[in-house]
C-alpha positions as CSV (number, residue, x, y, z in Angstrom):
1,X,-21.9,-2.4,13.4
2,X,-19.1,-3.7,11.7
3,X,-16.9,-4.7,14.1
4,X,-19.9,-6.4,16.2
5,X,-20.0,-8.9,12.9
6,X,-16.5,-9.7,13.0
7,X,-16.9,-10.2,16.8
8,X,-19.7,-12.2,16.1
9,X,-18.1,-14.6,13.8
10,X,-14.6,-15.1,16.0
11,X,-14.3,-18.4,16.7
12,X,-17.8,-19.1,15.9
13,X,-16.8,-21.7,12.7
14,X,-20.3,-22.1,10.8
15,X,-21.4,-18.7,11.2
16,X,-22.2,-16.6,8.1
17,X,-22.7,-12.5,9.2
18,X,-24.0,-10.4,6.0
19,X,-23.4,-6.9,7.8
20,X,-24.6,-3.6,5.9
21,X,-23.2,-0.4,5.8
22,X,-24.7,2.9,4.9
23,X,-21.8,5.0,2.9
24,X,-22.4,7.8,5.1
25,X,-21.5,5.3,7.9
26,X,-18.7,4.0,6.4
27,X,-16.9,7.3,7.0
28,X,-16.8,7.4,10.9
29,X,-13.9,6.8,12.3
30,X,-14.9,3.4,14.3
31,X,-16.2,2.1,10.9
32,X,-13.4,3.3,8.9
33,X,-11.5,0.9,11.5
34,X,-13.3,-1.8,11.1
35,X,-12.8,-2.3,7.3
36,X,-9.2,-3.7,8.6
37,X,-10.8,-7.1,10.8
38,X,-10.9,-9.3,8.3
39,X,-7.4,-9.6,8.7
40,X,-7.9,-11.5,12.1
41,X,-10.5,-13.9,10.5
42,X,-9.0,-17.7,10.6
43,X,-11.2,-19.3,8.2
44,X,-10.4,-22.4,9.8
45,X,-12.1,-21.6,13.2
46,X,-13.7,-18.4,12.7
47,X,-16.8,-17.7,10.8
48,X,-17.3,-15.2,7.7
49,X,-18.1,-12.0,7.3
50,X,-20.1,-10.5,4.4
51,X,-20.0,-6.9,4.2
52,X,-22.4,-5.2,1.9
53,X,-21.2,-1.4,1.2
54,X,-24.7,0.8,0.4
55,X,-23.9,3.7,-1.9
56,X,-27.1,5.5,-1.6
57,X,-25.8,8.9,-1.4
58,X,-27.0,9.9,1.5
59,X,-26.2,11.0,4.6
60,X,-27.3,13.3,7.2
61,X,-25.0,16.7,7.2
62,X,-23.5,16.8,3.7
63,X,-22.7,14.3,1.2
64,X,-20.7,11.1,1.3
65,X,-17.3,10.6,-0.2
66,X,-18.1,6.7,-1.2
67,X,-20.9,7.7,-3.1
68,X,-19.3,10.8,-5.0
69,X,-15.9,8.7,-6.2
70,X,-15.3,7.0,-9.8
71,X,-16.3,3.5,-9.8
72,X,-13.2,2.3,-9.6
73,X,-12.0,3.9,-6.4
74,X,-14.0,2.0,-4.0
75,X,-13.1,-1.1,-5.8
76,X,-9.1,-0.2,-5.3
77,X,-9.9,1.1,-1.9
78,X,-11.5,-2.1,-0.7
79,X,-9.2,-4.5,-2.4
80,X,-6.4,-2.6,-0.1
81,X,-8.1,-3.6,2.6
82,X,-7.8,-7.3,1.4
83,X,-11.2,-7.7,0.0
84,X,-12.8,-9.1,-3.2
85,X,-15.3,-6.6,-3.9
86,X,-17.8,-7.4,-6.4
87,X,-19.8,-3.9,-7.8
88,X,-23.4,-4.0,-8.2
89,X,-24.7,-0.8,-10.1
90,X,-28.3,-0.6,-10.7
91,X,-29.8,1.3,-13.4
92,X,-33.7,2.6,-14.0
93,X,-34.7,-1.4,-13.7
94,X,-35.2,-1.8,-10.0
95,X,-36.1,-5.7,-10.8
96,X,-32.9,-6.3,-13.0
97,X,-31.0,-4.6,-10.4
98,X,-32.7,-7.3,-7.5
99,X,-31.0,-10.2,-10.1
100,X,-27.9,-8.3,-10.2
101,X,-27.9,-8.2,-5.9
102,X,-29.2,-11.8,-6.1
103,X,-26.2,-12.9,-8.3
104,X,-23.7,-11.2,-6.2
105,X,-24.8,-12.8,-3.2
106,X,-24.4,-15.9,-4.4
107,X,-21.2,-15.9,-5.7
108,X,-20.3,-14.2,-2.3
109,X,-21.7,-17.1,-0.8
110,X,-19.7,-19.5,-3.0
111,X,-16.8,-17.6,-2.9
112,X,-16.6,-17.6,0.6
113,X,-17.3,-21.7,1.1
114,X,-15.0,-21.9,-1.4
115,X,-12.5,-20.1,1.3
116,X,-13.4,-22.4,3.9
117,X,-13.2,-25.9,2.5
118,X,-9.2,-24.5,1.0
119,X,-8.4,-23.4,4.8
120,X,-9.9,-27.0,6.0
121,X,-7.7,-28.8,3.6
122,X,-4.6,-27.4,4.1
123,X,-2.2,-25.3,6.4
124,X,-3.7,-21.8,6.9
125,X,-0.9,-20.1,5.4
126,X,-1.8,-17.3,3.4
127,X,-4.4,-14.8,4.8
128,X,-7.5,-15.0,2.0
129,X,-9.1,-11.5,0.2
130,X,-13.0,-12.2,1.4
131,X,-15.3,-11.3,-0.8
132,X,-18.2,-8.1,-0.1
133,X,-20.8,-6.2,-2.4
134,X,-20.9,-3.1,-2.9
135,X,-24.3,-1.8,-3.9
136,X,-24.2,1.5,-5.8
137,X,-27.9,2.3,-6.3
138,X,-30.1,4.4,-7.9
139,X,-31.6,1.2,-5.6
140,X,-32.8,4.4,-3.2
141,X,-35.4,4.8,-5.6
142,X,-37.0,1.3,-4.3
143,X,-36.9,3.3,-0.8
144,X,-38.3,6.4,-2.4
145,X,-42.6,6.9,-1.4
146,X,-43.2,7.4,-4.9
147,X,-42.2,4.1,-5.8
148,X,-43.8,2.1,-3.1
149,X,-47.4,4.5,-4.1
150,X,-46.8,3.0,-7.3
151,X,-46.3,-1.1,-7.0
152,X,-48.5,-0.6,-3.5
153,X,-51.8,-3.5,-3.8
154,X,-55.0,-1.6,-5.0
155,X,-57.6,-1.0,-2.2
156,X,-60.2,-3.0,-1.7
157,X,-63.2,-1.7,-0.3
C-alpha cells in the first residue's frame, strides 16, 4: 500500500497521500521496502507522502516486532530511513488521545508545506527528512466492541 502512495504522488505536485500502515504489515518484505521511497520524492514536482505507522499489536500469526520494541527504536529506525517521525501514544483517554492524533497531523501538515515552499524557493539540493506519525495505541480499545456498546446512541423505540 505504501508504495502505491509514493506512486501516487510522483510527479503529481499538489497531491497530499496520508497512507496507513498496520505494524503487522509493516513487516513484509514489499512494505519493509517501501519505507525507502521517500528518497525519490522531489518536493519540487512530486507530491507528499504522509505515512501513519499503527502500533496496535496485532497481527494475524504471532506478534509484531514494531509493537513489542522500546519507544525509542521505532523512532531511530524511522529517522534512518530519513523521516521525521512524530510519536503519538495514547493512554486510558481515548478523547485526549484523538487531540494528541489531531495535533500530530497538523504539524505533519505544516511541516510538510513547510518542505514544499523551501524546495520552491530554492535549488533542490538537499534531500528533506518528511515527516510521518506513528500511532502507538491502546487506540485498539476505540476498535474494541466493548467500547463502541458503551458510547453507542440509546435505542429508541
Amino acid at each position: 500500500m505504501l508504495s502505491h502512495s509514493y506512486g501516487a504522488a510522483l510527479d503529481n505536485p499538489n497531491l497530499l497521500v496520508i497512507s496507513v500502515v498496520g505494524d503487522g504489515e509493516a513487516e513484509t518484505g514489499p512494505l519493509a521496502t517501501s519505507w525507502h521511497l521517500n528518497k525519490f520524492i522531489n518536493p519540487q514536482r512530486d507530491g507528499i507522502v504522509l505515512p501513519v505507522l499503527l502500533l496496535n499489536d496485532y497481527k494475524i500469526n504471532n506478534p509484531p516486532l514494531l509493537s513489542r520494541i522500546e519507544e525509542e527504536e521505532p523512532l531511530s529506525l524511522f529517522k534512518g530511513y530519513s523521516y521525521e517521525p512524530r510519536l503519538v501514544a495514547t493512554e486510558e483517554d481515548i478523547m485526549q488521545a484523538h487531540q494528541y492524533m489531531a495535533e500530530a497531523m497538523s504539524w505533519a501538515v505544516e511541516r510538510m508545506l513547510e518542505i514544499k515552499g523551501t524546495a520552491k524557493k530554492s535549488d533542490f539540493s538537499i534531500r528533506p527528512h518528511y515527516p510521518m506519525v506513528i500511532l502507538d495505541s491502546s487506540y485498539r480499545k476505540a476498535l474494541s466492541p466493548d467500547f463502541r456498546r458503551a458510547f453507542a446512541p440509546e435505542p429508541t423505540s
